[in-house]
C-alpha positions as CSV (number, residue, x, y, z in Angstrom):
1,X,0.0,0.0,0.0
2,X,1.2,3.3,-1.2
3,X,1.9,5.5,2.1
4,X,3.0,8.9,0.9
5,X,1.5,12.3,0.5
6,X,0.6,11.4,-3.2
7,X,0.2,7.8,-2.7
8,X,-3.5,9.0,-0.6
9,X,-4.5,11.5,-3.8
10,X,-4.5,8.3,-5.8
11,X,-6.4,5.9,-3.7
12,X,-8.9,8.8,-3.6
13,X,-8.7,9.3,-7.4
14,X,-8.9,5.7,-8.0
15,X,-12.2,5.1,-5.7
16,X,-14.0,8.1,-7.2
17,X,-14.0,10.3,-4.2
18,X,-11.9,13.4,-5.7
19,X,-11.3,14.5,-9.7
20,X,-7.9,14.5,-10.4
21,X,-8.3,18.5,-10.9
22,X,-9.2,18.1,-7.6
23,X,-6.5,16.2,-7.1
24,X,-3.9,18.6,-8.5
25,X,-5.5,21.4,-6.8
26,X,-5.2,19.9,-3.2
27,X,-1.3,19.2,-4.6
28,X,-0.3,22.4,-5.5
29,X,-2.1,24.0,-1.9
30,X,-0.6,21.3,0.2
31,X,2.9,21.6,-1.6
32,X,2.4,25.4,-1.0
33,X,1.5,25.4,2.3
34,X,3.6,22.5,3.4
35,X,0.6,20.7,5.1
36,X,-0.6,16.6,4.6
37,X,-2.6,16.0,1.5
38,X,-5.5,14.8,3.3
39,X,-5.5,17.6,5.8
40,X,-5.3,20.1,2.6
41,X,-8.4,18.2,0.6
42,X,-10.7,18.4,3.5
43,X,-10.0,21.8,4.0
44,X,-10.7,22.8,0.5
45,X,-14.1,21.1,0.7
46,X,-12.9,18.4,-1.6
47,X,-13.9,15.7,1.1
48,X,-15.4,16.0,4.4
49,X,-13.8,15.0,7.6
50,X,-15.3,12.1,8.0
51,X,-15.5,11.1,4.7
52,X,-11.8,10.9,5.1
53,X,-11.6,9.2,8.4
54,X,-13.8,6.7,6.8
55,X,-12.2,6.2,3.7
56,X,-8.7,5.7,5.7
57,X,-10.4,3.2,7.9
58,X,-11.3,1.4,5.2
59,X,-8.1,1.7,3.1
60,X,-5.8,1.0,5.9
61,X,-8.1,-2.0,8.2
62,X,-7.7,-0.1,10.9
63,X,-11.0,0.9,13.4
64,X,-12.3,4.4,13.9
65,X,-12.3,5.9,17.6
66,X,-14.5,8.5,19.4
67,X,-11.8,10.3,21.5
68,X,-14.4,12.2,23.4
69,X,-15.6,9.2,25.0
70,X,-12.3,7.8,25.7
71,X,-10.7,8.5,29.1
72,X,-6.7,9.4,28.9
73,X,-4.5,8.1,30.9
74,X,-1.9,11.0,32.0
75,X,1.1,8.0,32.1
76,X,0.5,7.0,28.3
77,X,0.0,10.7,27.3
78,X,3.6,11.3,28.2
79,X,5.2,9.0,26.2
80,X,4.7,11.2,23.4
81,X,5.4,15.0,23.7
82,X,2.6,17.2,22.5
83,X,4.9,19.2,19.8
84,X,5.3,15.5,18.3
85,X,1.6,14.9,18.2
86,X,1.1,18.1,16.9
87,X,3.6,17.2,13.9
88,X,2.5,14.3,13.2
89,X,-1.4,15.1,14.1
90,X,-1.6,12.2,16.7
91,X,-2.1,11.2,20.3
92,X,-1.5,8.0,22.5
93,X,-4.8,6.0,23.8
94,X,-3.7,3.5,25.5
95,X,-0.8,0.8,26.2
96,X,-1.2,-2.9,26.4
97,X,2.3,-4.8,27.1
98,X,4.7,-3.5,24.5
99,X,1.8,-2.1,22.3
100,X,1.1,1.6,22.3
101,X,-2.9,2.3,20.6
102,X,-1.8,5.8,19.3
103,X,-5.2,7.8,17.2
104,X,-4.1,9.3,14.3
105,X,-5.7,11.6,11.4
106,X,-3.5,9.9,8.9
107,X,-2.6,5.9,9.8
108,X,-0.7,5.2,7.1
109,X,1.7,7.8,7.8
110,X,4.7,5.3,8.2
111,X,6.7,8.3,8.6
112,X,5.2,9.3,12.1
113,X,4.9,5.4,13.2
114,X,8.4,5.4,12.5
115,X,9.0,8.2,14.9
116,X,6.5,6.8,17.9
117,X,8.5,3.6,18.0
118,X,11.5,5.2,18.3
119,X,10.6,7.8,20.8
120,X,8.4,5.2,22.6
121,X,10.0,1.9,22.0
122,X,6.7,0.7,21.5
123,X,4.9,-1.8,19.0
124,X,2.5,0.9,17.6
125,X,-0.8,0.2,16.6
126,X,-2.7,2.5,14.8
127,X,-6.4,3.8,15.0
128,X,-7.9,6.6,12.7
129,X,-9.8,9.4,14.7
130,X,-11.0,12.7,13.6
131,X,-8.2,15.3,13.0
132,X,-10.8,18.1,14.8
133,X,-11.1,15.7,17.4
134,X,-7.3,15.0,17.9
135,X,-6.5,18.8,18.0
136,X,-8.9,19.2,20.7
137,X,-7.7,16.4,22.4
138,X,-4.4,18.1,22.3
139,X,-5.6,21.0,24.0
140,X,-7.1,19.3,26.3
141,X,-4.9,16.9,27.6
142,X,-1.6,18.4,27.2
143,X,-2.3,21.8,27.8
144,X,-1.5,24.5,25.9
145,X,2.2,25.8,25.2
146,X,3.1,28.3,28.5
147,X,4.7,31.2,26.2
148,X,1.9,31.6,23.4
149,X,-1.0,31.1,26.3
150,X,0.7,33.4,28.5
151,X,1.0,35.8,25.4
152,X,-2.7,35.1,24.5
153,X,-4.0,36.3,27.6
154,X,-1.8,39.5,28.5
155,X,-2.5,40.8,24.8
156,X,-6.0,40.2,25.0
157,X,-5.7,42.1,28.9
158,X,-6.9,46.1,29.0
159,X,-5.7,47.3,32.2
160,X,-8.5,49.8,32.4
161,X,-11.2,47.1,32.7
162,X,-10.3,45.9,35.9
163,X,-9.9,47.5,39.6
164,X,-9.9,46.1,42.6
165,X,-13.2,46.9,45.1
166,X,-13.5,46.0,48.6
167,X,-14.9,43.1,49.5
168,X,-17.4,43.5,52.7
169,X,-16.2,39.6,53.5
170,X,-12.7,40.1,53.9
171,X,-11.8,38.6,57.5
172,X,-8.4,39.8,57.7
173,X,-7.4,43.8,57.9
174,X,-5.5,45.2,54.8
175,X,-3.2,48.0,55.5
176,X,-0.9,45.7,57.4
177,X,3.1,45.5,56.0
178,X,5.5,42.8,55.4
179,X,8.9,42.1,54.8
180,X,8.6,38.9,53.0
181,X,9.8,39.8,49.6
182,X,7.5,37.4,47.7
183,X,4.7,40.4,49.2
184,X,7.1,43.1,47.5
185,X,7.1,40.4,44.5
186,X,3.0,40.4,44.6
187,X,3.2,44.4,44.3
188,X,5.4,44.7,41.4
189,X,3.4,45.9,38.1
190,X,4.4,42.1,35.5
191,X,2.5,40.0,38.9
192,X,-0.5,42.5,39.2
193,X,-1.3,42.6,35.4
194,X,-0.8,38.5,35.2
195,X,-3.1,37.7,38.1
196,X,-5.4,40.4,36.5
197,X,-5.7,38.8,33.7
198,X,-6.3,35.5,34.4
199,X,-9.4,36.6,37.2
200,X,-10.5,38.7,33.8
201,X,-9.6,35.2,31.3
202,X,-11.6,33.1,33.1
203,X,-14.7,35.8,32.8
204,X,-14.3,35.8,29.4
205,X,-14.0,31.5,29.0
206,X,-17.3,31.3,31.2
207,X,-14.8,29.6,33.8
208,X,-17.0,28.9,37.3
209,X,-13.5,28.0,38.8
210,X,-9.8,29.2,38.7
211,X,-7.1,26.4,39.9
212,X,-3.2,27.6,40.7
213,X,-1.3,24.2,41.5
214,X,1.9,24.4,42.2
215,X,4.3,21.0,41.0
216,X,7.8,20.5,41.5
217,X,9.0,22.7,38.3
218,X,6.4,24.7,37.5
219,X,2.8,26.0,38.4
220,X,-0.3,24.4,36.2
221,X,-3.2,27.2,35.7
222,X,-6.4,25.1,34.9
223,X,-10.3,26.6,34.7
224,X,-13.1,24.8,35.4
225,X,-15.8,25.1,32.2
226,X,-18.8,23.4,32.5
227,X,-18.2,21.3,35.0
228,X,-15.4,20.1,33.4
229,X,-11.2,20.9,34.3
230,X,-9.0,22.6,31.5
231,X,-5.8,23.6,31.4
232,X,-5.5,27.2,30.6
233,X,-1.1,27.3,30.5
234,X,2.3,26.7,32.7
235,X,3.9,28.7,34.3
236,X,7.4,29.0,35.4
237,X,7.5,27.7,39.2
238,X,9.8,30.9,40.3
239,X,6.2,32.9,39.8
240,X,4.4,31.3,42.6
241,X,5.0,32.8,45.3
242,X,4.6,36.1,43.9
243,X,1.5,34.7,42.2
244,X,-0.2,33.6,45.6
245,X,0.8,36.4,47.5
246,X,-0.7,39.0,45.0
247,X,-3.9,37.1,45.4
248,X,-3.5,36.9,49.1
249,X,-3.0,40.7,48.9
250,X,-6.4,40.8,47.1
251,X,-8.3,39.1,49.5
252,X,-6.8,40.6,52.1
253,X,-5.1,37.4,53.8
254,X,-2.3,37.1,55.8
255,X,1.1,36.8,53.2
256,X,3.3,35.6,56.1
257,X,1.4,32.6,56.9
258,X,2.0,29.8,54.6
259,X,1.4,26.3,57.0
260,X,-2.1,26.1,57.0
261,X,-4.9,26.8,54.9
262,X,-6.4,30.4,54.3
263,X,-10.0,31.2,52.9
264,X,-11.0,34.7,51.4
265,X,-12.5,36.6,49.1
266,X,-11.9,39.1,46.2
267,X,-14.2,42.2,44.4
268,X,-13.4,43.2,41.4
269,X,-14.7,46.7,39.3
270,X,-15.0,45.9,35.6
271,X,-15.1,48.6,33.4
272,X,-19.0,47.8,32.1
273,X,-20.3,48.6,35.6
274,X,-20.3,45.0,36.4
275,X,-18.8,43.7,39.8
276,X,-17.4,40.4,39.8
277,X,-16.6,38.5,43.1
278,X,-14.3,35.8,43.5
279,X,-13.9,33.3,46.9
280,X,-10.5,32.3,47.7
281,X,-9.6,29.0,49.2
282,X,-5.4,28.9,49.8
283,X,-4.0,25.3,50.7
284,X,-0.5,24.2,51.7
285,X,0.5,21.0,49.3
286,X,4.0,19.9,49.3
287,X,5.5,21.9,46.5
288,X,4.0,25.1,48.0
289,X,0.2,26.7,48.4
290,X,-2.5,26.2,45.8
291,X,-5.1,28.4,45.5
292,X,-8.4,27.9,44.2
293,X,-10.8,30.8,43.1
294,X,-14.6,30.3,42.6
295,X,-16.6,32.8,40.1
296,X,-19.6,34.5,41.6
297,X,-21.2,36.2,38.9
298,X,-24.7,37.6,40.2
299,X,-25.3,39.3,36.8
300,X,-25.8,35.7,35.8
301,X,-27.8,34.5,38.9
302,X,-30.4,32.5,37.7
303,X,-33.4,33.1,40.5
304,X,-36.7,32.4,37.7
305,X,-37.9,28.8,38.6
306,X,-39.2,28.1,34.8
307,X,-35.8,29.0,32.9
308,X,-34.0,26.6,35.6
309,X,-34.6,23.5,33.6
310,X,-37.6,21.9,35.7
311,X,-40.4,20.0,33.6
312,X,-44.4,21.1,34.1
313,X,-44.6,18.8,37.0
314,X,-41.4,18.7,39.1
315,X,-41.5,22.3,38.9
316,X,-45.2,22.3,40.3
317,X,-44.3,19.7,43.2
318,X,-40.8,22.0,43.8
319,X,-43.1,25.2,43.8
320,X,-45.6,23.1,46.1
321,X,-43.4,22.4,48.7
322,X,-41.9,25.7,49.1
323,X,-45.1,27.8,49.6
324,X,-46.5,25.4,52.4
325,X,-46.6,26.9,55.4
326,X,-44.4,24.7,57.4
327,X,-42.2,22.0,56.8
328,X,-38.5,21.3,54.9
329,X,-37.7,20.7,51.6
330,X,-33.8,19.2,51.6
331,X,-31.9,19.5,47.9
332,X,-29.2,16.8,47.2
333,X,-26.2,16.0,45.0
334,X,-22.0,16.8,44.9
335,X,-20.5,19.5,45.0
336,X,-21.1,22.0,41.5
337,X,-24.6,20.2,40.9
338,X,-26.3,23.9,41.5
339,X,-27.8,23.2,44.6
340,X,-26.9,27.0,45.7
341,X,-28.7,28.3,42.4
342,X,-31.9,26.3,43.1
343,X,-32.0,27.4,46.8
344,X,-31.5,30.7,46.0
345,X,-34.3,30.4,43.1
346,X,-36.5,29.1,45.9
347,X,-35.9,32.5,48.5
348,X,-36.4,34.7,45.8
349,X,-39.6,33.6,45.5
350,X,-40.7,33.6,48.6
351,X,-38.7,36.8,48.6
352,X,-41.6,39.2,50.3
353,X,-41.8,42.0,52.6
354,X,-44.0,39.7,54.7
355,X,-41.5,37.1,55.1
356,X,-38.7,37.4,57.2
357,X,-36.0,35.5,55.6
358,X,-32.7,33.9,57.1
359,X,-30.1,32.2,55.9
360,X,-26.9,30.3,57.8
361,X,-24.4,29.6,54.7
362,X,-20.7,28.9,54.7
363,X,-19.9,30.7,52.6
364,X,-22.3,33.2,51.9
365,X,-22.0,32.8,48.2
366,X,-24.5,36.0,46.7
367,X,-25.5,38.7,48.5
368,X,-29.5,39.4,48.4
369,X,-31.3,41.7,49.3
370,X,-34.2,41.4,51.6
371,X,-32.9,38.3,53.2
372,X,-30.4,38.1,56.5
373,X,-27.6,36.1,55.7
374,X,-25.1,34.6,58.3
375,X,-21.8,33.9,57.5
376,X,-21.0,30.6,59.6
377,X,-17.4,30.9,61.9
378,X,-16.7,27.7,63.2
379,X,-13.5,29.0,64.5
380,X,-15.8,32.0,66.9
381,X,-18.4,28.8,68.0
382,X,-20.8,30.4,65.5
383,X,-21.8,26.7,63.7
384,X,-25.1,25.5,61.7
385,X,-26.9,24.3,64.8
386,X,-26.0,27.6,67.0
387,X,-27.1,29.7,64.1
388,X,-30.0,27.5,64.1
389,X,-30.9,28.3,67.8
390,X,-30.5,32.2,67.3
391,X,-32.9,32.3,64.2
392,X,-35.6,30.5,66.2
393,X,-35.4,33.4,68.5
394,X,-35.3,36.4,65.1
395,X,-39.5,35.8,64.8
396,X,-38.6,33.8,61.2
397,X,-40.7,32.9,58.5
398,X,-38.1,31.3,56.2
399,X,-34.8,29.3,57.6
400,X,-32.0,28.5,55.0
401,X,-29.7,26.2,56.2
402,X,-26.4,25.7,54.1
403,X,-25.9,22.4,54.7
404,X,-26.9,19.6,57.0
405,X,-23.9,17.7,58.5
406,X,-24.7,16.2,61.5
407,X,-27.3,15.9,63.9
408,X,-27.4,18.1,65.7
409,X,-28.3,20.6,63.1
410,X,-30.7,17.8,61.6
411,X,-32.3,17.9,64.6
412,X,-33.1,21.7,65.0
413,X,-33.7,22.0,61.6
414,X,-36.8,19.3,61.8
415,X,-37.9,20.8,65.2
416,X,-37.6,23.8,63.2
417,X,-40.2,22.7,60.4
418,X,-42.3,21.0,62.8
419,X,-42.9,24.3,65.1
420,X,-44.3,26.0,62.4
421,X,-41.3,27.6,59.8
422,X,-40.7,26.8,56.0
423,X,-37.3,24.8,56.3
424,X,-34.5,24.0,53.3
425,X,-31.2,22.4,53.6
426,X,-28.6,21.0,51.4
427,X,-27.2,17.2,51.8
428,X,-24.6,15.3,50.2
429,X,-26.5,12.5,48.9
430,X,-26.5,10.3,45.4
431,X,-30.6,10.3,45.6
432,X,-33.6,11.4,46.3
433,X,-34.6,8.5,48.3
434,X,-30.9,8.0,49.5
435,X,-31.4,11.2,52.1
436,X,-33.9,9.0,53.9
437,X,-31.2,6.3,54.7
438,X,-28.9,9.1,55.0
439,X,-31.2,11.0,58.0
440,X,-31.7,8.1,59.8
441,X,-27.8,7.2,59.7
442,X,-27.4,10.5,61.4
443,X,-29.4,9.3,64.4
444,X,-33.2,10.6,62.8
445,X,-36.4,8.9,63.9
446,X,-38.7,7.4,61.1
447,X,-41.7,9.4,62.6
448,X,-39.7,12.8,62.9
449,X,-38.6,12.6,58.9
450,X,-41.7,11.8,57.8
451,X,-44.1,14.5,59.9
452,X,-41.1,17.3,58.9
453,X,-40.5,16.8,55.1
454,X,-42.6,17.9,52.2
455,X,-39.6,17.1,49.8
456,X,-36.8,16.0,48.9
457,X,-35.1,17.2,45.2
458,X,-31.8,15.8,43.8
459,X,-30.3,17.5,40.8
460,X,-27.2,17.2,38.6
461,X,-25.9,19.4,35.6
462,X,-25.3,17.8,32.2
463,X,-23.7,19.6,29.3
464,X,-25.6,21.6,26.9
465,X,-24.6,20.4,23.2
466,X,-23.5,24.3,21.9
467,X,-26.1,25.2,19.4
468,X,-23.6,26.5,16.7
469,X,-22.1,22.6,15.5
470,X,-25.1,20.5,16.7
471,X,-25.6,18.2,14.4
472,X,-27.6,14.5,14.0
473,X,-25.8,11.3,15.9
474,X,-26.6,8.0,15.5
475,X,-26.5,5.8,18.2
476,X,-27.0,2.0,18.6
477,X,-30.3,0.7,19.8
478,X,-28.6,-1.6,22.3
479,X,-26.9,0.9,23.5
480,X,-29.6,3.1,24.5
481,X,-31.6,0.1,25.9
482,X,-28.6,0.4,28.2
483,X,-29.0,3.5,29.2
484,X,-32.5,3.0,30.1
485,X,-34.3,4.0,26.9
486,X,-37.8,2.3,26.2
487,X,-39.1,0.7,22.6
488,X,-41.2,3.7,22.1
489,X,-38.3,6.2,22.6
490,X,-35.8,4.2,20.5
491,X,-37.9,4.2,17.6
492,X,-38.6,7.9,17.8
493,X,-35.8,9.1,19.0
494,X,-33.4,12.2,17.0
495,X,-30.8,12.0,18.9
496,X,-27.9,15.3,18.4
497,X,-24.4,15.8,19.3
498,X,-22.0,18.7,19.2
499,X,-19.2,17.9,16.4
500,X,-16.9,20.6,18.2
501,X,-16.7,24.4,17.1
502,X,-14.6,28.2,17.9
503,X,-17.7,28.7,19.7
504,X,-17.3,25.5,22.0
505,X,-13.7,25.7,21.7
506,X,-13.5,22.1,20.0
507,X,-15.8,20.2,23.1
508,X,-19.2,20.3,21.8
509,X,-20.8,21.5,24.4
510,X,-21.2,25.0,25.7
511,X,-23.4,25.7,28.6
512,X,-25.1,23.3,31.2
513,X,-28.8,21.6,31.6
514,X,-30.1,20.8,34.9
515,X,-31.3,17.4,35.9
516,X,-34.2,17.0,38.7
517,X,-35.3,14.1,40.3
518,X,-38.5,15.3,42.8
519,X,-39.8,13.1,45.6
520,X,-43.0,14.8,47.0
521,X,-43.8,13.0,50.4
522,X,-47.4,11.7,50.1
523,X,-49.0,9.1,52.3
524,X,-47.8,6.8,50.4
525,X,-44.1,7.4,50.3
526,X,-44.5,7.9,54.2
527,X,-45.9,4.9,55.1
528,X,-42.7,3.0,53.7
529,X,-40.6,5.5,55.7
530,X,-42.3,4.1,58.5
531,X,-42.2,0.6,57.8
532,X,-38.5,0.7,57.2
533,X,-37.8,-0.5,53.5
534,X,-34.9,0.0,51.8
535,X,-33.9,2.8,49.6
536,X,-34.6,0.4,46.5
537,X,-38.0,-0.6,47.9
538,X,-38.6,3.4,48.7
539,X,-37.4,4.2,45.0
540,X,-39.6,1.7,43.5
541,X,-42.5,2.8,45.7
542,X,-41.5,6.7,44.3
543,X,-41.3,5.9,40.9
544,X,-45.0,4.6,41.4
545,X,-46.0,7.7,43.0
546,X,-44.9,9.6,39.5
547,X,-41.2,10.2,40.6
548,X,-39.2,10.9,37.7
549,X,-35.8,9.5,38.5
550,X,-32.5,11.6,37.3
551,X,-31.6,8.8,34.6
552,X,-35.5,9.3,33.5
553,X,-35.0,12.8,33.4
554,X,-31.2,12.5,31.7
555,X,-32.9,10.8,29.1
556,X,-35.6,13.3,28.5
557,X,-33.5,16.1,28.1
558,X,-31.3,13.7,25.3
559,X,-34.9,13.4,23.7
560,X,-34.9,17.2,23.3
561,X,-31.7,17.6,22.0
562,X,-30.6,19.5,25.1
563,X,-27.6,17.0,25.6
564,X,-25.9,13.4,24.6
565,X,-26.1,10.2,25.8
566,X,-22.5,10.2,26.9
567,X,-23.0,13.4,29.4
568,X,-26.1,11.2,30.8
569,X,-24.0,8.0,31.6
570,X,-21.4,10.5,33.1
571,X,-23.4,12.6,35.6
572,X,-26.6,9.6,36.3
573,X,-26.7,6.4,38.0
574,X,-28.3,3.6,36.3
575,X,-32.2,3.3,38.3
């Protein structure tokens, strides 16, 4: 088999899928240019992507991969450095023995094989993938290069639109000077303008968090997109300290201390009369302190229930529970599921001036007005449970709990709801009918849950495919009888997929879709409670009761087109 750059134009010419104009065109461009015949056809519209991938598969014997279902291995991704997968339009998959499965645009490029072997001193077996998908991989996985990042997002920096506001959270008191030079380091004009620019960066990337991790030679920059962890650049480890001291100076924390972990928080003016707040969380780890910076954006506070994501009749359970009179309604899942968004939905609509309204949060993550929010100091004695006890004596309407982690906040928080105040909480649970099991592990009676709650909601966030490359998908009936999909939807089902875009910067997705699972306590579900099933038998006995279960509701939203099957698998349980 012919494996040069003309040796491809032929098997193209010969099958019928170019003219040899065509042929001669791509030559000349790719000769030009000095890029791969292949690469040069598909982008002169002479043959699609996949068309290509196809036709190589074929040509070659070789199987097609989907690298955005495939989970990288961080070991096997160094065996091959990125400006070699960038030449040769590759990237290792996997390693079996003395076989390395390396993806690559063009598999019969004997030429790059060559090169893997010799790097790797691996048997090399090769897979065709995508070229789109393998330079997104790239990105992903290996980061992008330190210098042309760093570059990227100092040139793209204005000065003017940033300044730094006071933040009415900051624990510490600025003013205060040190002699540690890395603080004289954090001062100096290159430091401010970096750290400025990545808080201002990660605005403009729809970032939700900003992680500084320092390694033994240098410090990795990654932000948090929906949901999921990219690397934004490298930098050279002699910036840390300065790096982590400027932010320190920002949110006013103490520069000297550097043994145990610090927690502030940063304001910051942008020029478009928009405020942007940022909560700091500094850690010691053994190459130095990483720092991790979550995005509050209240311009982009979602508080209206019916853009939220809900369906008619979760939504009208949710709204239900909230306006009763008494009672708790508890919302569950891990941490970034949105819990604080649909808690903060939930007060503003019972947001009135005949409500008194208080919250006990750590942290206090918006600032609203009309309700009294408690920041919680465990270090002062000022907990969840003695919040708790002070509200009970504030005349209140409306108690927010942050979080419920043991019982003794359980326990106020259900005498709460049972003496006559609206009650909701937070719990780290998988389910809806796991925070049953979950109260009564923390030492709950049966007939104290079930006389207290009104509902329980769990929720998770799936990835939106970005509206700009959606595009058809087929996927394989077995497969989605799998996931949970019935006859009926199979046979109707239109299923989309992202196939990666500028405006999803090569994922296909861009945005997020909530997922809700609602159990509304009814006689029925209660009289399980008290009988002492187990959470399968209280699951089964929900899902009768009309509970749509998070896997249900993954799959409606993949119905809709909202997001993919793979996002589903990734964020649901099977039921």
């Amino acid at each position: 088999m012919t494996t040069n750059r003309s040796g491809i134009g032929e098997l193209l010419l010969r099958e019928r899928v170019i003219s040899l104009a065509q042929l001669k065109s791509a030559q000349d461009q790719a000769q030009k240019s000095g890029k791969d015949l292949a690469y040069t056809l598909a982008k002169l519209g002479y043959t699609s992507e996949n068309e290509m991938t196809r036709f190589l598969a074929e040509q070659y014997r070789v199987r097609v991969v989907n690298l955005e279902e495939h989970a990288f291995d961080p070991e096997t991704l160094k065996l091959i450095a990125r400006d070699q997968c960038e030449k040769h339009r590759l990237i290792p998959m996997s390693r079996a023995g003395s076989t390395l499965v390396v993806a690559m645009a063009n598999p019969g490029d004997l030429r790059a094989i060559d090169d893997v072997k010799f790097l790797t001193g691996f048997n090399v077996e090769p897979v065709v993938a995508l070229e789109g998908a393998i330079v997104a991989a790239i990105e992903r996985y290996y980061g992008v290069k330190t210098q042309n990042q760093y570059a990227d997002v100092m040139a793209s920096f204005d000065e003017n639109d940033v300044s730094l506001a006071e933040s009415p959270m900051s624990a510490a008191q600025p003013g205060e000077v040190s002699d540690d030079p890395a603080a004289k380091e954090g001062e100096e004009a290159p430091i401010v303008r970096l750290v400025n620019a990545l808080l201002v960066n990660a605005i403009k990337k729809r970032a939700s968090d900003i992680h500084v991790e320092p390694y033994e030679r240098v410090v990795r920059i990654r932000y948090r997109v929906d949901g999921m962890l990219l690397q934004e650049m490298e930098l050279p480890k002699k910036l840390l300290n300065a790096v982590i001291s400027r932010i320190k100076i920002m949110s006013n924390l103490d520069i000297a201390e550097r043994r145990v972990p610090q927690d502030g928080r940063i304001k910051i003016k942008l020029s478009r009369d928009r405020e942007m707040d940022y909560r700091v969380s500094i850690l010691p780890v053994i190459w130095g302190e990483k720092a991790v910076l979550r995005l509050l954006d209240k311009s982009n506070l979602q508080l209206d229930m019916a853009k939220l994501g809900f369906d008619p009749k979760p939504l009208e359970d949710f709204q239900w529970a909230i306006h009763q009179p008494w009672g708790m309604v508890l919302v569950t899942g891990p941490t970034g599921s949105g819990k604080t968004t649909t808690l903060y939905s939930a007060l503003s609509e019972m947001n009135t001036p005949g409500h008194n309204i208080s919250t006990a949060e750590d942290p206090v993550e918006y600032n609203l007005q009309g309700i009294n929010q408690v920041q919680i100091r465990e270090d002062v004695g000022l907990s969840f449970a003695a919040a708790l006890r002070s509200f009970l004596r504030q005349d209140p309407d409306v108690i927010m709990v942050g979080e419920i982690r043991d019982f003794e906040t359980a326990e106020i928080a259900i005498k709460a709801a049972l003496t006559g105040h609206s009650v909701l909480s937070t719990l780290h649970t998988n389910d809806a009918p796991a925070t049953v099991s979950r109260l009564l592990n923390m030492g709950i009676e049966p007939f104290l849950i079930t006389a207290s709650l009104n509902l329980i909601l769990a929720q998770r966030l799936a990835r939106r495919i970005c509206a700009e490359c959606k595009a058809p998908h087929t996927v394989e009936p077995e497969t989605l009888r799998d996931i949970g999909f019935s006859e009926e939807q199979i046979a109707g089902a239109k299923l989309m997929k992202g196939a990666g875009c500028k405006n999803c910067n090569g994922s296909g997705y861009r945005g997020r879709v909530a997922l809700y699972e609602v159990m509304r306590f009814n006689d029925a579900i209660r009289e399980l409670i008290l009988q002492g099933v187990s959470t399968a038998e209280l699951k089964a006995g929900a899902i009768r009761a009309g509970m749509v279960t998070l896997r249900m509701a993954g799959i409606q939203k993949v119905l809709e087109g909202a997001t993919t099957t793979e996002e589903v698998l990734r964020v649901t349980m099977a039921d």
